[in-house]
N, C-alpha and C positions, 0 to 999 in steps of 0.2 A: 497216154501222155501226149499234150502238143505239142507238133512240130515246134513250136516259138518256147516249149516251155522248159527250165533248165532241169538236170537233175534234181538241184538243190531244191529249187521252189517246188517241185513236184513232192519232193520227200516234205516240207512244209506242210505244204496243202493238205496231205495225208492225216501230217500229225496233228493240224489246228480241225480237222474234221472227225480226227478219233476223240480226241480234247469234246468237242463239241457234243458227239454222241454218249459219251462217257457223263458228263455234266447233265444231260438230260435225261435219254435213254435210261441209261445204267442205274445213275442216284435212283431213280425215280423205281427202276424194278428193283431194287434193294431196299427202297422203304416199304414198300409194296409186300415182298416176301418176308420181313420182322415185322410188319401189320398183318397179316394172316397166321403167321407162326403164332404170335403171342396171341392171336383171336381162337385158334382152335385151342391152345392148352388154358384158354380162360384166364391169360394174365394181363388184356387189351385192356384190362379196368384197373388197371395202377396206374394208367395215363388217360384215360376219357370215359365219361358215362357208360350205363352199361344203356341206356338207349340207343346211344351213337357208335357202339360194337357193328349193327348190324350195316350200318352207312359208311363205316370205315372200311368194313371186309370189301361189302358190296365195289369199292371206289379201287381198293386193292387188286381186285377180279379185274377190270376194266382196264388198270395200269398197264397188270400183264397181258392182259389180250393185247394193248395195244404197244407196248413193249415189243412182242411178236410182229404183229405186223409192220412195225419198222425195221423188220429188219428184212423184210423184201424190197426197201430203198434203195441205193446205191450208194455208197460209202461216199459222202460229200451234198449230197440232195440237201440236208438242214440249210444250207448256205443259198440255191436253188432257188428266188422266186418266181419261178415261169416265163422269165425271160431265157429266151433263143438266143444268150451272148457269142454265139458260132459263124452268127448270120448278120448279114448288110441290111436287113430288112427292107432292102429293094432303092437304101440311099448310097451316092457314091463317097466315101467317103476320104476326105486327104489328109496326108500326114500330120501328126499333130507339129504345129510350129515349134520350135524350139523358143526355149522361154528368153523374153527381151530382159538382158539384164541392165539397159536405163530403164526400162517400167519397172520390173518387181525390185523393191528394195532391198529383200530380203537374198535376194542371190546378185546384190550387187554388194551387199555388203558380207556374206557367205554365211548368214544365221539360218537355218534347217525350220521350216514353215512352221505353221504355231499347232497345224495339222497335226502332223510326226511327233509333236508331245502330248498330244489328247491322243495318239492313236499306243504309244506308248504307256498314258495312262492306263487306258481302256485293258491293254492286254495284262497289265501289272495288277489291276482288278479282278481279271477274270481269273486269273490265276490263283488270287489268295482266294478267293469266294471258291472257288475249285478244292482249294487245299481244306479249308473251314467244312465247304459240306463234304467231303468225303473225310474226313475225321470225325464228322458227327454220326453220319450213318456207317462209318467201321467202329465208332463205340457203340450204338445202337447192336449189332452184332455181335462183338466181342463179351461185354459188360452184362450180368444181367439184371433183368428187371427186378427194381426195387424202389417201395414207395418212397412219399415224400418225408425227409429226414423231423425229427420231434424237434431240433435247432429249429428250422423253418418254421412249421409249426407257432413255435414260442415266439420267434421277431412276427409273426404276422399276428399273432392274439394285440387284439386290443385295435385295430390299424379303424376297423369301421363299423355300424353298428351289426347287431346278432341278428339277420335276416335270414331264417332259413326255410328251411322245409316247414309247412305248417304255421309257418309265423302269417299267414291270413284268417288262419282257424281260431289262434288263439286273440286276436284281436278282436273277434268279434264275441268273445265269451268262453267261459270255462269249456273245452272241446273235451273230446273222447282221444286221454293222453296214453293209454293202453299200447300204442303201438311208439308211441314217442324213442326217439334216440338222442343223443348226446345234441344233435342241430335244434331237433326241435323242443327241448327242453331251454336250452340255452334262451332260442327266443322269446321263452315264457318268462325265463328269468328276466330278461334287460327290458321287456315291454308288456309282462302284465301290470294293470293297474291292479287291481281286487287280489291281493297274494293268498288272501286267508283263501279263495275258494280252492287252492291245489293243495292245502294244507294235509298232510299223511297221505294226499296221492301217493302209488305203489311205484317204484321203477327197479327195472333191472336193466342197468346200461353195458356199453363195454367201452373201451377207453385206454390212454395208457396218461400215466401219473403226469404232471409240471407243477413247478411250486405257485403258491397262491401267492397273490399279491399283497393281502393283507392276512391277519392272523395267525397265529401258532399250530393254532388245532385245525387245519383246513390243509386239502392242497386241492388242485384243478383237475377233474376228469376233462382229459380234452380228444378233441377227436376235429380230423378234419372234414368238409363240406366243400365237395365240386357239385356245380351245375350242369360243366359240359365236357372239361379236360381239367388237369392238374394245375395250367394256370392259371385258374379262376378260384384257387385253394381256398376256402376262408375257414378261419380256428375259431370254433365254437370249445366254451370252457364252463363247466359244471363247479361249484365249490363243492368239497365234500369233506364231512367232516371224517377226517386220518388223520394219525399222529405222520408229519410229514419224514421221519428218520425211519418208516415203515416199509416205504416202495421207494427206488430209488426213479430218478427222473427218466420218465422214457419206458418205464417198465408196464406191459399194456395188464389190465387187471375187468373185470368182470364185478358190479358192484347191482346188491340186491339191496334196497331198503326203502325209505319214505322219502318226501318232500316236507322239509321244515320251513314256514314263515315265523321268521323272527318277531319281536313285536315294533322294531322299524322297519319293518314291510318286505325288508332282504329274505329272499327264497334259499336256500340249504339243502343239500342231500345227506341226511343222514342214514347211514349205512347199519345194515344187518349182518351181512357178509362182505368181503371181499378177498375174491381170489385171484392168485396171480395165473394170468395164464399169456400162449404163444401171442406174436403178433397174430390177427386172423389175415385169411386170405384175402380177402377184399378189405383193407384198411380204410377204407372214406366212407361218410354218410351221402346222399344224392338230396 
């Protein structure tokens, strides 16, 4: 501690430099260790591709190595840019004047500089943003991993068109629909021209129930579709003909049977089987 410095600002300086490390440091080796936790037990794909599993661990590994080495810093160095504040650097330098209270207005008339309310802001800032993410990453912790709810799901159907997985293949002609899933069936449904060529194609999808939008005899196999994480969710929806008081909403089910074209061109699952079964482990299509 400095000679010039008081107790109190020293117990300060401490606690805006623990604050500091805690915000940075610490969040950051906490998300670090719930992204490698849920990467080894395989649950890192209820929130991101499984291509970007190996780039999220990867980035986690890195956090904590470098986690680690800050902590051969010295408690306050974050604040530290390489300035020698100890030193004259070779100028003499004189007392600071005391302030003219005919020039500033502000201390002739005794209102506190516009400084001291932006510097008040600033910490009333860092503070909530402090409180915010260390509540996000102690639910991250606490809470566990669970996909994205069927409610969600249901407000996002409809929002924009059915682009998914495969939706290049089938534009350019009846493709080889054999490995097709709930995404990319769907974008056969909204943008084939020619319905009769998928007419008795074979599918076995998996899915879990929401009611249709139109007709009695129908409800929606729906499944959702990331690209890269869970914010980028899109609801891809299958019609299929079930008596809809059969599976209750949300309930996921396994459906074996054909492709129906209507004779107004509308595409249809009509079903052989359907069985109820768990959610599965990896709940999204990619």
């Amino acid at each position: 501690m400095s000679e010039h410095t008081s107790p109190t600002e020293h117990t300060s300086a401490r606690a805006r430099a623990l604050a500091t490390r805690w915000l940075g440091v610490g969040l950051a080796t906490l998300v670090a260790v719930v992204t490698l936790g849920l990467g080894v037990t395989g649950r890192l794909t209820l929130y991101i591709s499984p291509e970007s599993v190996w780039f999220a661990c990867a980035a986690a590994v890195v956090t904590l190595a470098g986690a680690v080495w800050s902590f051969t810093l010295p408690l306050g160095a974050e604040g530290d840019h390489g300035h020698d504040h100890g030193h004259d650097h070779g100028h003499d330098h004189e007392p600071d004047a005391a302030p003219d209270a005919d020039a500033d207005p502000d201390v002739r008339s005794g209102r506190r500089p516009a400084r001291s309310s932006r510097r008040t802001a600033a910490v009333v800032g860092s503070v909530a943003g402090g409180v915010v993410a260390t509540g996000v990453v102690a639910a991250a912790l606490v809470l566990p991993p669970a996909s994205l709810s069927v409610e969600l799901a249901m407000s996002r159907a409809g929002e924009q068109s059915a682009l998914f997985a495969g939706a290049d293949a089938v534009t350019l002609g009846v493709a080889d629909t054999s490995t097709f899933g709930v995404g990319d069936w769907a974008s056969v449904f909204a943008t084939a021209t020619n319905t009769t060529a998928y007419d008795g194609a074979p599918v076995t999808l998996i899915g879990f129930v929401t009611p249709a939008a139109s007709g009695d005899d129908d409800v929606n196999l729906t499944r959702l579709v990331i690209t890269h994480c869970v914010i980028d969710a899109q609801t891809a929806t299958l019609p299929v003909t079930v008596d809809p008081g059969e599976y209750p909403t949300g309930q996921w089910v396994e459906v074996t049977g054909t492709v129906k074209a209507d004779a107004d061109g509308a595409l249809r699952v009509v079903p052989t089987d359907v069985v109820a079964i768990d959610e599965p482990k990896d709940p999204y299509e990619y």
